[in-house]
C-alpha positions in Angstrom: -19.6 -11.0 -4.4 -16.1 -10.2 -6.3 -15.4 -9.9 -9.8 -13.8 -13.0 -11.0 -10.9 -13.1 -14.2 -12.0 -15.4 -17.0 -9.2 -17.7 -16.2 -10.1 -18.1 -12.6 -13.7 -19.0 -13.3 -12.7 -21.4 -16.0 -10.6 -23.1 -14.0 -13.4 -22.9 -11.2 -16.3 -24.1 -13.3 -13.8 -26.8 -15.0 -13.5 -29.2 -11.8 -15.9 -31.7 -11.2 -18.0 -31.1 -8.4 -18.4 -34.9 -6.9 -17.1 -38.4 -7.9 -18.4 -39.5 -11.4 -19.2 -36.4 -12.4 -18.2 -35.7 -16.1 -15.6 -32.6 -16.3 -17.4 -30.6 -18.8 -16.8 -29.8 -22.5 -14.0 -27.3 -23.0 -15.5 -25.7 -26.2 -18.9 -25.6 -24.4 -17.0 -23.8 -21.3 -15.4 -21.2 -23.5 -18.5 -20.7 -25.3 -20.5 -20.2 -22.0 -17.5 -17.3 -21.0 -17.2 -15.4 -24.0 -21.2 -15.1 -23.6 -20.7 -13.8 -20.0 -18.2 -11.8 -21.7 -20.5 -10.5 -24.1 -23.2 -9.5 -21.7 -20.8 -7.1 -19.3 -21.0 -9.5 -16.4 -17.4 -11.3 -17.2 -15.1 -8.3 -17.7 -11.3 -8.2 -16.9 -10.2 -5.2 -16.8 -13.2 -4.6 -13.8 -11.5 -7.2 -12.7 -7.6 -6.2 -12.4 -9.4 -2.3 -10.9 -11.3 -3.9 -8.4 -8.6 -6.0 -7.4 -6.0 -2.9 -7.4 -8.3 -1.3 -5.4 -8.6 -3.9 -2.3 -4.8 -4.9 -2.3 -3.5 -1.5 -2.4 -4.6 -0.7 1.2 -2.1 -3.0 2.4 0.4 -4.1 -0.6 2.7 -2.7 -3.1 2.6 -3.0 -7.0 4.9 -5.5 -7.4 2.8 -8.0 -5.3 -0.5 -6.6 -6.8 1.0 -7.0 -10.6 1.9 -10.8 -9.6 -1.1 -11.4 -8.0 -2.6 -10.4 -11.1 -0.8 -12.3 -13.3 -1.4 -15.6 -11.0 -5.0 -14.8 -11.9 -4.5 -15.2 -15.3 -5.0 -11.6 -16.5 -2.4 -10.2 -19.5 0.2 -8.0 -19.3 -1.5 -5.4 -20.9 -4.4 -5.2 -18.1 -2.1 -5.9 -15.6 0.3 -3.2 -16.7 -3.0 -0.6 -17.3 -4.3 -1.9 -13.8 -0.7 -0.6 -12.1 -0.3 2.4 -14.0 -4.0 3.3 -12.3 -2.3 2.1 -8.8 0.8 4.6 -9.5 -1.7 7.9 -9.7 0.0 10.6 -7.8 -1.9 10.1 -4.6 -1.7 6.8 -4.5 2.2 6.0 -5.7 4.0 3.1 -3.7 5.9 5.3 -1.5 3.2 7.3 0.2 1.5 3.7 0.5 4.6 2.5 2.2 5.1 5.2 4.2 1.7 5.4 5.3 1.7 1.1 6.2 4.4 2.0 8.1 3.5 4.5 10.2 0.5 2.6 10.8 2.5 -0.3 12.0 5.2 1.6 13.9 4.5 4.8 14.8 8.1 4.7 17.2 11.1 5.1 15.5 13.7 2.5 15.1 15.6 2.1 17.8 18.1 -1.0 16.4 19.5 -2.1 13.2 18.0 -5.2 14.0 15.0 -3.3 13.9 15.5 -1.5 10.6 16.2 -4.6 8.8 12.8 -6.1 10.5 11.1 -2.8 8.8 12.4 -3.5 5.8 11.8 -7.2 5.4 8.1 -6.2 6.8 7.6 -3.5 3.3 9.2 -6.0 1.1 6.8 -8.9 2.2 4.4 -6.4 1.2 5.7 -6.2 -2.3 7.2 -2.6 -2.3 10.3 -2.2 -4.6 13.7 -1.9 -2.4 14.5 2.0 -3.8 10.2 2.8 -2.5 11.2 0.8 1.0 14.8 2.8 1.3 13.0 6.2 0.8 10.3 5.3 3.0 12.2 4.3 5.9 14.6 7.6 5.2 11.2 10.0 5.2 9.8 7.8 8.7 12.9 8.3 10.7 13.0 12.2 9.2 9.5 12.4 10.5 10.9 10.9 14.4 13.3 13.6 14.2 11.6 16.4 13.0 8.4 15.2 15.8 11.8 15.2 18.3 12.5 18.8 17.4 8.8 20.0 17.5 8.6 18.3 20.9 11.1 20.8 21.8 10.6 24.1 23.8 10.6 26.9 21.7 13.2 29.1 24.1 17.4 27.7 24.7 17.1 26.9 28.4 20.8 28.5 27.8 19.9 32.0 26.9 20.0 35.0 28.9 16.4 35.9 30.1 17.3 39.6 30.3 17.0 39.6 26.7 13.4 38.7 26.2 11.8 40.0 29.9 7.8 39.3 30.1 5.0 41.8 30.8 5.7 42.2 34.5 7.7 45.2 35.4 10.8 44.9 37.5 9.9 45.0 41.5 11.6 48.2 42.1 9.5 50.2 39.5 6.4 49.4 41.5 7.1 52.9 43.4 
């Protein structure tokens, strides 16, 4: 079972559950809350941290701080929630860089492409400065994979210079 923000269980336990059924008293509602409050099981800032935690798999803070805010939380546990999010190790561009990776590993082989990438991290709620990095630090990675990929000697240099173990034939005598 998740948590649940005071908001969205008022507004859950507010609607009347079949036809003719009395929508029940407001002050009796928020009296029932701030008791569930006061017992530890309705707490919001649990709330906003466990939410953080699921979303920021996939999504970036701007989508997680107006997710939060459509579940009624304030901007002062929204705003502590994200400043959890953007711990060192867990800041929006090494989650964007990582979701992208994930979802393509090749490197962009068309503008078409790029813009496609882009629109794809900015779905996810990343910032656009966190999506232009992270797009600069995937291709980077291509190219520096491209140059790893490549064999350590130039296929134009003189093989005099570096001979192997194997003496010349004529020393054999």
């Amino acid at each position: 079972m998740r948590e649940h923000s005071r908001a969205e269980l008022e507004r859950k336990l507010s609607r009347t559950r079949k036809a003719g059924d009395l929508p029940p008293d407001r002050a009796e509602l928020a009296a029932m809350l701030d008791e569930l409050q006061t017992l530890g099981l309705l707490d919001e800032q649990r709330f906003a941290e466990s939410l953080v935690r699921r979303r920021s798999v996939k999504y970036g803070s701007q989508r997680i701080g107006q997710e939060l805010r459509m579940h009624g939380l304030d901007e002062g546990t929204v705003s502590g929630a994200l400043d959890a999010l953007n711990a060192p190790l867990q800041d929006d561009l090494a989650r964007a860089l990582r979701i992208l990776r994930k979802r393509h590993p090749e490197p962009v082989s068309s503008p078409q492409e790029h813009a496609r990438q882009q629109r794809f991290l900015a779905a996810r709620g990343f910032p656009h400065d966190v999506i232009r990095q992270a797009m600069k630090l995937h291709a980077a990675t291509h190219r520096k994979g491209a140059m790893d990929d490549a064999p350590d000697s130039d296929p134009h240099e003189d093989p005099q210079e570096h001979p192997d173990d194997t003496p010349p034939p004529d020393a054999a005598d």
